[in-house]
Residue frames as a rotation matrix with the C-alpha (Angstrom) as fourth column:
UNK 1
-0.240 0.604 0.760 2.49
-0.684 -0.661 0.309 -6.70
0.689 -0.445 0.571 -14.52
UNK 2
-0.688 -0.112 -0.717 1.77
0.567 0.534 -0.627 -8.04
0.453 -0.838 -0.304 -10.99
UNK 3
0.078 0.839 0.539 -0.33
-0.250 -0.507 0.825 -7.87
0.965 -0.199 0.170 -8.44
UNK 4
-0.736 -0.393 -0.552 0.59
0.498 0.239 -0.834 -7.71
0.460 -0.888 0.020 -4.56
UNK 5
0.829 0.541 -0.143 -1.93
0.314 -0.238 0.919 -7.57
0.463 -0.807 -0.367 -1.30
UNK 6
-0.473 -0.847 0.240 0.36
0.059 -0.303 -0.951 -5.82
0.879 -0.436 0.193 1.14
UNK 7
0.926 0.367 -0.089 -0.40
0.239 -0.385 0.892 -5.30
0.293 -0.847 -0.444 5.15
UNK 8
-0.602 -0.773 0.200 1.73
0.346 -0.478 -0.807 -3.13
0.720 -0.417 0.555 7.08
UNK 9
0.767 0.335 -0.547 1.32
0.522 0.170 0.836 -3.05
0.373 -0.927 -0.045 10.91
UNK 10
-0.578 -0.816 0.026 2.60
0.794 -0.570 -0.211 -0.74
0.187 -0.101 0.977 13.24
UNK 11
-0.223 0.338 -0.914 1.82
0.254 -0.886 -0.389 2.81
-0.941 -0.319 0.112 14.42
UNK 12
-0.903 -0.138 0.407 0.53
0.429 -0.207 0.879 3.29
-0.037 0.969 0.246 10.48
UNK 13
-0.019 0.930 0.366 -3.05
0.868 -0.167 0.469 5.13
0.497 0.327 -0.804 11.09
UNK 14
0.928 0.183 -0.323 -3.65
0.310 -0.860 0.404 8.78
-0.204 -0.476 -0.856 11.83
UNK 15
0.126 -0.944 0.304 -0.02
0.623 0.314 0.717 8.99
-0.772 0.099 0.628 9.99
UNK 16
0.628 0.322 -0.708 -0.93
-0.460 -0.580 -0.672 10.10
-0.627 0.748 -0.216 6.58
UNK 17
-0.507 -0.744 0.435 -0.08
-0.149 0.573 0.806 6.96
-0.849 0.344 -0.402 5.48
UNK 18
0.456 0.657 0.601 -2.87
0.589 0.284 -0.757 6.40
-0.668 0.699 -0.257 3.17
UNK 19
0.960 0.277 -0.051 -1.90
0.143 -0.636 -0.758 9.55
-0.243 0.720 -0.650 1.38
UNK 20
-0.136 -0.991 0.000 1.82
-0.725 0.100 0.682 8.70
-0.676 0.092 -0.731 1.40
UNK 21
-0.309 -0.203 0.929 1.05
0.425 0.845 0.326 5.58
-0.851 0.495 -0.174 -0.15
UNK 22
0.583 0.369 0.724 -0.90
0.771 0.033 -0.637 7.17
-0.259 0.929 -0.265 -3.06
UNK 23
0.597 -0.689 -0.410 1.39
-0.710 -0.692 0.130 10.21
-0.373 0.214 -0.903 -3.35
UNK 24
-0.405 -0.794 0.454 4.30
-0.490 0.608 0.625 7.20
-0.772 0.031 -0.635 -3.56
UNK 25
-0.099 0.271 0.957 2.19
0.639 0.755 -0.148 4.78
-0.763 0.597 -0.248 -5.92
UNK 26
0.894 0.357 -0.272 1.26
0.025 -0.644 -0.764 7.82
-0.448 0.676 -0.585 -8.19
UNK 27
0.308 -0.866 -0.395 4.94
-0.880 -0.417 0.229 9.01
-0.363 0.277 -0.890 -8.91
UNK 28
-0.496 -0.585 0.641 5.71
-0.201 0.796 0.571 4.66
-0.844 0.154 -0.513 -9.69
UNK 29
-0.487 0.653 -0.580 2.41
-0.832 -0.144 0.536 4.24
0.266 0.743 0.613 -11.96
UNK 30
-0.987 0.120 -0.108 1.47
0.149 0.932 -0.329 1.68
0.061 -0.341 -0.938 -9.19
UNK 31
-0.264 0.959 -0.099 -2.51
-0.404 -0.017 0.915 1.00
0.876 0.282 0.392 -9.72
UNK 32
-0.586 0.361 -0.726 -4.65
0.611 0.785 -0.103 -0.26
0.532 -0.504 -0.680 -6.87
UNK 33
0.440 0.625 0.644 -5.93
-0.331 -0.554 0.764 1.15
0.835 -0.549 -0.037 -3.49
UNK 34
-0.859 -0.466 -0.211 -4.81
0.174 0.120 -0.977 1.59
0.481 -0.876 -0.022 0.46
UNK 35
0.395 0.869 0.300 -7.32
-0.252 -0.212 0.944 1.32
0.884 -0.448 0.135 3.40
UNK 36
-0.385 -0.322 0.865 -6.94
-0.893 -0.109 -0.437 1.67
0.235 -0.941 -0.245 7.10
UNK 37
-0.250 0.245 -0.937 -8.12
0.026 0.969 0.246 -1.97
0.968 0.037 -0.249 8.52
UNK 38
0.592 0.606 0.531 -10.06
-0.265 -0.476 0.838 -2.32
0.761 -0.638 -0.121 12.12
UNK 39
0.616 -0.709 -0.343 -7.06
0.784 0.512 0.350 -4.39
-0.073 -0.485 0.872 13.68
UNK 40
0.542 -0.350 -0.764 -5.08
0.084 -0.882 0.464 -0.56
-0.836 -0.315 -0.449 13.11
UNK 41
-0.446 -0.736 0.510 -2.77
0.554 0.221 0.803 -2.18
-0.703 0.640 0.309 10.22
UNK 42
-0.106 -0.195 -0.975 -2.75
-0.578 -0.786 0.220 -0.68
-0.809 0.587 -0.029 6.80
UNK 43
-0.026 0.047 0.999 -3.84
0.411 0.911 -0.032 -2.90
-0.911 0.410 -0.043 3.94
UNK 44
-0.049 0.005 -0.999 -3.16
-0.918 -0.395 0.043 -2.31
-0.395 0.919 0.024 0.08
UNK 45
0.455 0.122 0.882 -3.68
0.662 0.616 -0.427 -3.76
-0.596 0.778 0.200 -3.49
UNK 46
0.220 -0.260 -0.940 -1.53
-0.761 -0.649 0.001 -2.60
-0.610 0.716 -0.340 -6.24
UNK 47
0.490 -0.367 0.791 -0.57
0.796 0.558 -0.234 -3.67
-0.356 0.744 0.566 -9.56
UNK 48
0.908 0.124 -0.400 2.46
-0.326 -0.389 -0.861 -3.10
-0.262 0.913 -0.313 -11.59
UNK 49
0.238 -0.859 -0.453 6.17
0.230 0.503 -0.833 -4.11
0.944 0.094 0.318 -12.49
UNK 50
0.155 -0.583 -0.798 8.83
0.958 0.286 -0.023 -5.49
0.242 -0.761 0.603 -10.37
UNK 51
-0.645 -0.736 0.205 10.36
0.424 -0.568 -0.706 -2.29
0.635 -0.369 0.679 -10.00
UNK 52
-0.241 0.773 0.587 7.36
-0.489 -0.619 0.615 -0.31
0.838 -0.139 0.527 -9.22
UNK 53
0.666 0.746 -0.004 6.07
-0.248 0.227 0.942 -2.81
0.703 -0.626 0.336 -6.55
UNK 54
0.099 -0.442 -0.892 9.39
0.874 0.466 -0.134 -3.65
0.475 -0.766 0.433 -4.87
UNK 55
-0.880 -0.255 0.401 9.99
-0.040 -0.801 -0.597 0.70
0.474 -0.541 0.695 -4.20
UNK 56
-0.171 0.607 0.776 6.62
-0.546 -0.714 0.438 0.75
0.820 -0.349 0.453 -3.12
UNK 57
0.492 -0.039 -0.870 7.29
0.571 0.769 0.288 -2.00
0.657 -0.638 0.400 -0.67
UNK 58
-0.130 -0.911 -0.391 10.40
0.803 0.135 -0.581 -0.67
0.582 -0.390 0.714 0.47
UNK 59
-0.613 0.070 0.787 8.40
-0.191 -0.980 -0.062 2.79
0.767 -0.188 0.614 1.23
UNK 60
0.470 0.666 0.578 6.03
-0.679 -0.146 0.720 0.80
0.564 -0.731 0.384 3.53
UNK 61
0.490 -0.440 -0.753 8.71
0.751 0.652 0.109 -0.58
0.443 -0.618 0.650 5.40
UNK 62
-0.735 -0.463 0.495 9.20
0.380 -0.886 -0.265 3.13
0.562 -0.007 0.827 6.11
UNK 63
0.136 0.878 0.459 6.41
0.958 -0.235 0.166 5.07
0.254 0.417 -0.872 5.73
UNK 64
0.437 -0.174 0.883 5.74
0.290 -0.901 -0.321 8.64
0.851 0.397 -0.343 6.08
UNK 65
-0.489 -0.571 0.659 7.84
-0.584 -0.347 -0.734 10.66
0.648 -0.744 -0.164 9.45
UNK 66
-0.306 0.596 0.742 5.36
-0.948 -0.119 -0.296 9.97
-0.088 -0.794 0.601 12.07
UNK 67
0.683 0.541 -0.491 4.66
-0.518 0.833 0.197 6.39
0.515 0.120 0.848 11.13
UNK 68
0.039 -0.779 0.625 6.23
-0.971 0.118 0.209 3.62
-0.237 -0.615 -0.752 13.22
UNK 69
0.219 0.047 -0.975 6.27
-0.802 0.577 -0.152 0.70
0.555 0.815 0.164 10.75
UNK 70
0.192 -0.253 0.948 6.62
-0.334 0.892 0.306 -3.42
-0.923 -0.376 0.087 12.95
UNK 71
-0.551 -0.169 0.817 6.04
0.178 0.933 0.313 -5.61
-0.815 0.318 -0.484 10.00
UNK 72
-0.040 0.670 -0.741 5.16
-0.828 -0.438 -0.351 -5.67
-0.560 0.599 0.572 6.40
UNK 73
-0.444 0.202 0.873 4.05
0.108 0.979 -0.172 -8.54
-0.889 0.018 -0.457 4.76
UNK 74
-0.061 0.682 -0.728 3.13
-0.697 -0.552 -0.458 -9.33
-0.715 0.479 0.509 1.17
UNK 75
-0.339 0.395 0.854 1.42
-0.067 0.895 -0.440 -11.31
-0.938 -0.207 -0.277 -1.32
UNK 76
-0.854 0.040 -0.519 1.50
-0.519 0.008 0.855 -12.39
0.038 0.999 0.013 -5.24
UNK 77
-0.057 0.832 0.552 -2.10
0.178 0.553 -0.814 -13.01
-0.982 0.052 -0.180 -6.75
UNK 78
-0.469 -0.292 0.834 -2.31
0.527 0.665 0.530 -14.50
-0.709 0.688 -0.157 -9.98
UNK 79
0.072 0.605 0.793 -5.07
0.951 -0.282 0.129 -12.80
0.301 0.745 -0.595 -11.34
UNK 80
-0.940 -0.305 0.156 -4.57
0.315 -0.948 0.042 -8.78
0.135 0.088 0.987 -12.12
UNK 81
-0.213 0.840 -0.499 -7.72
0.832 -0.112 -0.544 -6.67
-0.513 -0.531 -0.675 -11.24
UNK 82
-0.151 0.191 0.970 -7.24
0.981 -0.089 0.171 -4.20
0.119 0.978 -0.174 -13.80
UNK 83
0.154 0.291 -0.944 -7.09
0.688 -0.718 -0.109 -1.01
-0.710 -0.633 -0.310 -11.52
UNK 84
0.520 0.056 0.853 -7.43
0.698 -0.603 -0.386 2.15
0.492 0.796 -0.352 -13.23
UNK 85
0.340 -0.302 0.891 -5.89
-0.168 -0.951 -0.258 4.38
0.925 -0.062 -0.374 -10.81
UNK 86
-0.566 -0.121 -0.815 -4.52
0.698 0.457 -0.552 4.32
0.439 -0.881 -0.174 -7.17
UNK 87
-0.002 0.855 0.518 -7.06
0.031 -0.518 0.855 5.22
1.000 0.018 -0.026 -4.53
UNK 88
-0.946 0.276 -0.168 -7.46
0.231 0.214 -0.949 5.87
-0.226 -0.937 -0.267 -0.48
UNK 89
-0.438 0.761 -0.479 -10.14
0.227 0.609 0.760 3.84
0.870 0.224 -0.440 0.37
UNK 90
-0.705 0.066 0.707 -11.85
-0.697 -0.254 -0.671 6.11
0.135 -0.965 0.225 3.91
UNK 91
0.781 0.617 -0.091 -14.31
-0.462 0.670 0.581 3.10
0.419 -0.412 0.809 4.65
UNK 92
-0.280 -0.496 0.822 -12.80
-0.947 0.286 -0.150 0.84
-0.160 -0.820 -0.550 7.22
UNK 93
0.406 0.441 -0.800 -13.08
-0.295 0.892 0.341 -3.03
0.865 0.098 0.493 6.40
């Protein structure tokens, strides 16, 4: 089990990316949460196995039709947060 911070920049708000991502993390058993970010990008936390976090990478180097994906970027952190479920976060950080 792992844990990865993701950002994904790019035409990725007003997309139905959030709800791609959790549609996509459900179906892996990836735990965490996606929020929209005030800089436009897309930020996430998930946790689970390689496999699970590299498809759900590979889907936000995609995302859903209408998204126009630049750059994703991501990040191992050591310590596991114990999510119970995956969640869109509608607050804006």
């Amino acid at each position: 089990m792992k844990h990865w911070n993701i950002q994904v920049q790019g035409k990725v708000q007003r997309v139905f990316f959030r709800a791609s991502t959790k549609a996509v993390a459900d179906q892996l058993g990836v735990k965490g949460f996606v929020m929209n970010q005030h800089d436009g990008s897309v930020y996430i936390e998930a946790e689970g196995d390689d496999f699970a976090l590299k498809s759900l990478l590979e889907f936000c180097a995609d995302g859903p039709e209408e998204a126009e994906v630049s750059s994703v970027e991501h990040q191992e952190i050591n310590e596991l947060k114990g999510f119970k479920n995956f969640e869109v976060v509608k607050k804006i950080s």
